[in-house]
KEMI-51014 format. One record per residue (C-alpha): x, y, z. Coordinates in nm, 2 decimals. Layout:
! KEMI-51014
X, Y, Z
...
//
This chain:
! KEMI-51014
11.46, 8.73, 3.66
11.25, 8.64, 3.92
11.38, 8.36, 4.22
11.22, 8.02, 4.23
10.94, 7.96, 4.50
11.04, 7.76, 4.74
10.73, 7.46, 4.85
10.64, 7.65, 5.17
10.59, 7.99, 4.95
10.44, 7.84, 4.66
10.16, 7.70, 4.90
10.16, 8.04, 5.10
10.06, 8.21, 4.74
9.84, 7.98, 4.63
9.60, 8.01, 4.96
9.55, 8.36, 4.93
9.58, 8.42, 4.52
9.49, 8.08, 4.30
9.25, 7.95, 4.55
9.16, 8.30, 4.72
8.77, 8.24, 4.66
8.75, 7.88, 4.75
8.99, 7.85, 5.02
9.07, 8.18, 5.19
8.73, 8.34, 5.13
8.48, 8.04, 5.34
8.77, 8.06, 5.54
8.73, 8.39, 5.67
8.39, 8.39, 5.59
8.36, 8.10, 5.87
8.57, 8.27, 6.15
8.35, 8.58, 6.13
8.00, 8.43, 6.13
8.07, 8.18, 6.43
8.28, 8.41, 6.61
8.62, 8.13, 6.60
8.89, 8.32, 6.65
8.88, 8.62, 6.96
9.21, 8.86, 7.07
9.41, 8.71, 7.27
9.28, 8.36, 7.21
9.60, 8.09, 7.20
9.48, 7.81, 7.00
9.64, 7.46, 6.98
9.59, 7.38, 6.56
9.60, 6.99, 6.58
9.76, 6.86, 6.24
9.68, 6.50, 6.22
9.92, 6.45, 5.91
9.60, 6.46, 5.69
9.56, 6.73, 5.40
9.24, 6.89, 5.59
9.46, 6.97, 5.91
9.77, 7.09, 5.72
9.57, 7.33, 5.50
9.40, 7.43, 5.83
9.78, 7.51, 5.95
9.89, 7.71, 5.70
9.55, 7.92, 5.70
9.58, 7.97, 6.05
9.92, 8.12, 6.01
9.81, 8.36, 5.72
9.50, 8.53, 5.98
9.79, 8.54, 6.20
9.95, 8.72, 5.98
9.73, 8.96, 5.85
9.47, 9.02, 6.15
9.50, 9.36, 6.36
9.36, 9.13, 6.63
9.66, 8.93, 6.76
9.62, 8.60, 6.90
9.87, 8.33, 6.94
9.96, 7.97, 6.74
10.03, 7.60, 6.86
10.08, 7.36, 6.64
9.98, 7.01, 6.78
10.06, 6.70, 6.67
9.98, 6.34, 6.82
10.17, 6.00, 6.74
9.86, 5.76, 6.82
10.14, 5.49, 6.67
10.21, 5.56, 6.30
10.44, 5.32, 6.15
10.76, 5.52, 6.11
10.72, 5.59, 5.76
10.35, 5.80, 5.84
10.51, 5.97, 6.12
10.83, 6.07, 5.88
10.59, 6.21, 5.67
10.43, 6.38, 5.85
10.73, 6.50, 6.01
10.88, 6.60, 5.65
10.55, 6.81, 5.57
10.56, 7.01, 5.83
10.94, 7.11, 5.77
10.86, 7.14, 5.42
10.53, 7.38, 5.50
10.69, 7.58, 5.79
10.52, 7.48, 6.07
10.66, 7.44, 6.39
10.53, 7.10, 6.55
10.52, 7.02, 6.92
10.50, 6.62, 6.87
10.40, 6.39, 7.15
10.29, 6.04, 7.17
10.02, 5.80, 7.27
9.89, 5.45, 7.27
9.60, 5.50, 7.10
9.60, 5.28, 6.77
9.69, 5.01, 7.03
9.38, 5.06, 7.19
9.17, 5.14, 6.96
9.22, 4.80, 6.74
9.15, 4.59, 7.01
8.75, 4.70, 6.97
8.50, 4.57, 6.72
8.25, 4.81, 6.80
8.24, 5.20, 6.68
8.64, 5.17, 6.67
8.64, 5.52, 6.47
8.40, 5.73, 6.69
8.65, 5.56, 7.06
8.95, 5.66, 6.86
8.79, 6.03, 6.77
8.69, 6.03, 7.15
9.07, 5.95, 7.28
9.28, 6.17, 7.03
9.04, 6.49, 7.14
9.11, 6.42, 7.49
9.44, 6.35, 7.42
9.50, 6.70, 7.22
9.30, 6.90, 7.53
9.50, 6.77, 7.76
9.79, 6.90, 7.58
9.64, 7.18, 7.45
9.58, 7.26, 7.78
9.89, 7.23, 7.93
10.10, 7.46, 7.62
9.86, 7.74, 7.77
9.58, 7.71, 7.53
9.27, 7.80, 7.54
9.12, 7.66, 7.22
9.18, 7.37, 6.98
9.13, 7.38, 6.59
8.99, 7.05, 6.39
9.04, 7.05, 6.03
8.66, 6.93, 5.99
8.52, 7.10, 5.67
8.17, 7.21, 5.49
8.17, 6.84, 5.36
8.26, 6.67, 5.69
7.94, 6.87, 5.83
7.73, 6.72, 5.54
7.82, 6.38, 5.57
7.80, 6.40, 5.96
7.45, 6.48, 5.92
7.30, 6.20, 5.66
7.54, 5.92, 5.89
7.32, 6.06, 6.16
7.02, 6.07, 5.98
7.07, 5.74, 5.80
7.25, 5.53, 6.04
7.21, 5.71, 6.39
6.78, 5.78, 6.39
6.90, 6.14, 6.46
6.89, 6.47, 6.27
7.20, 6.63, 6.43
7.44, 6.81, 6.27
7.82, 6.93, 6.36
7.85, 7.23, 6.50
8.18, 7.52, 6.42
8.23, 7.53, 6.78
8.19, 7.44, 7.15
8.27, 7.40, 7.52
8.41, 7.15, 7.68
8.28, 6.94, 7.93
8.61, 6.80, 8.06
8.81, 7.08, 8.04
8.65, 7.37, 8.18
8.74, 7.72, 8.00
8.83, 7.51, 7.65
8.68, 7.54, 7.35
8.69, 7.39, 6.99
8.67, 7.54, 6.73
8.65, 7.46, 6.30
8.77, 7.71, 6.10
8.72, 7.52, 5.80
8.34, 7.47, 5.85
8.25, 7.62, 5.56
8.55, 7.49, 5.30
8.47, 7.25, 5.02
8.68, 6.97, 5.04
8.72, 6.94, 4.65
8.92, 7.29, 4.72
9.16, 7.11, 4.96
9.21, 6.84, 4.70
9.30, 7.12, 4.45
9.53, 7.29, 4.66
9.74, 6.98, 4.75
9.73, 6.85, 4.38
9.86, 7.20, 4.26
10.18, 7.23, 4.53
10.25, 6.84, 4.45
10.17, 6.77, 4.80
10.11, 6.41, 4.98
9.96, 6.37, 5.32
9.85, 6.09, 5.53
9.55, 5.92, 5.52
9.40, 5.78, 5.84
9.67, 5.51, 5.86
9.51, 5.31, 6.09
9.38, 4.88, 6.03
9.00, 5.02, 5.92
9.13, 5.28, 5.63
9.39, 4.96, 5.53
9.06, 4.77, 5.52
8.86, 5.00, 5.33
9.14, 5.03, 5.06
9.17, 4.64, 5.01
8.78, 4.61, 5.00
8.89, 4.71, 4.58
8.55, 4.94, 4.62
8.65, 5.20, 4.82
8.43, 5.15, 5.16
8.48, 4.88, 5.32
8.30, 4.93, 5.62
8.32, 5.27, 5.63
7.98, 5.44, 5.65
8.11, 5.76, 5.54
8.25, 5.71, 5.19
7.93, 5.51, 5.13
7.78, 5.86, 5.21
8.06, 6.06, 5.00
7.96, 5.82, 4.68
7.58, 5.86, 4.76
7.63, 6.24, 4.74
7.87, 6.21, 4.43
7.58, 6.06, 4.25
7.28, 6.28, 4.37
7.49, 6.59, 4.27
7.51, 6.47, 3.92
7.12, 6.58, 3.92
7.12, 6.80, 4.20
7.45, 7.03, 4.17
7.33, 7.20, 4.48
7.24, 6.94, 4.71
7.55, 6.98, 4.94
7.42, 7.35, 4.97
7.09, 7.28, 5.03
7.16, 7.05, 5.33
7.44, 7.28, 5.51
7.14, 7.61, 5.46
6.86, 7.36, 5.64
7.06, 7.29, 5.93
7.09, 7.69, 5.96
6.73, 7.71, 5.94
6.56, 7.43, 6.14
6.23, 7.43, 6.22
6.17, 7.36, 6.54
5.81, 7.40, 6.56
5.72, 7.10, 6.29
5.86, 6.83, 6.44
5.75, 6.58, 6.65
6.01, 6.59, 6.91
6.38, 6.75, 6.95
6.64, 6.77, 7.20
6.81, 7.08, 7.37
7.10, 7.04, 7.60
7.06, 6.67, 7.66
6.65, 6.74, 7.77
6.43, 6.60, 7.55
6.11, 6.74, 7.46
5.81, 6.69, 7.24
5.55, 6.83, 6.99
5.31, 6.88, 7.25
5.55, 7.09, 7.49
5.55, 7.34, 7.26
5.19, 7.31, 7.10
5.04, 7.32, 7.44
5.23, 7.65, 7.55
5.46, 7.53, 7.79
5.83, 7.70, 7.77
6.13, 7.54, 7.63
6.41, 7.67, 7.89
6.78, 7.51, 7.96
6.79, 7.78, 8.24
6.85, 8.07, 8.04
6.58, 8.24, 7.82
6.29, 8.05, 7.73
6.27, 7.94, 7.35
//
């Protein structure tokens, strides 16, 4: 007779058997192509509480596993001032999961809802900061976000839609305040329907964003709030009804811009326009000339 799985196995399993093709497969499929993980690397996996950055966790510790290219783990996890039943939880997760948290604290919720204006994008700002600089200090040279395939799609349209920019979010990059640092999202090209699946299969809860705005959103009884990006998550709900691939479709243009149509684009922070290019005159950023 066969023993019992315990959570932490049943979840181990089920990454690399039940949902081998739509978890572990983009995953892998997402550290090869963008070069994410390198020997030797010690990367700081920041696990928010949420379901994204716990599945990222446990992924993370299978590669370990199973690469013949060792690098090292940190697990990182911030108190931006969780009411203590969001912090037990997310305490109780990671015992339950088997990873080993290195918790610290900060004041960022207390800062944060103080500010009327982009509250979500100052909090973002502070908590990355706040993760480098710990990051950082355990001897890490990289971080790992939990942002997924459909955190890239919706980043794009909120840009599109509400930011007069096509800019999308890319699976890695440098630092500007911590030289030698990089980020990195291992996830980039993970559904987050899969997530969903994964968690509702192991019987799995996780914290939401648990600050005043999610509370909002929740008792606006429709599900946004003022949150730009479910508005965006139910936009694309609907257009997939008639357009199945549509998510696809947006995440293969930004892999194929064309910079030679439009009217004007950007390249590290220098802008430049139509003509530039129509008239001859090189697009450099002090390496090779586009």
């Amino acid at each position: 007779m066969s023993r019992e799985l315990t959570p932490r196995e049943a979840a181990e399993r089920s990454l690399i058997k039940t949902y081998r093709k739509s978890l572990w497969n983009p995953f892998i499929a997402a550290v090869k192509r963008y070069e994410l993980v390198s020997p030797g690397d010690h990367i700081a996996v920041c696990v928010s509480g949420g379901k994204d950055s716990f599945v990222l966790a446990k992924l993370m510790q299978e590669l370990q596993k199973h690469t013949d290219r060792p690098f090292q783990l940190s697990f990182l996890a911030m108190d931006p001032g969780y009411n203590p039943a969001n912090r037990r939880m997310l305490e109780e997760n990671a015992g339950r999961l088997g990873i080993p948290l290195t918790l610290f604290e900060s004041n960022i919720f207390d800062v944060t809802v103080q500010v009327d204006k982009n509250p979500c994008y100052l909090c973002a700002r502070m908590r990355r900061g706040c993760l480098y600089a710990k990051a950082r200090e355990l001897g890490c040279n990289k971080i790992a976000l939990g942002h997924h395939f459909s955190d890239v799609i919706e980043t794009t349209l909120l840009g599109l839609f509400y930011g007069a920019q096509l800019q999308a979010m890319p699976p890695k990059l440098r630092s500007r305040n911590f030289p030698a640092m990089e980020l990195v999202r291992p996830l980039y090209c993970v559904h987050e329907d899969a997530i969903v699946r994964w968690r509702d299969c192991n019987g799995l809860r996780f914290l939401q964003c648990a600050c005043r705005f999610t509370e909002s959103r929740d008792a606006s009884g429709d599900g946004v709030g003022e949150s730009k990006r479910q508005e965006v998550k139910f936009l694309l709900r609907e257009l997939k009804k008639t357009n199945p691939n549509i998510e696809k479709s947006i995440f293969r243009a930004i892999h194929g811009v064309q910079l030679d149509t439009f009217p004007g684009f950007k390249r590290r922070g220098r802008a430049f326009t139509f003509t530039d290019l129509y008239n001859g005159s090189p697009v450099s950023d002090g390496g090779a000339d586009l």
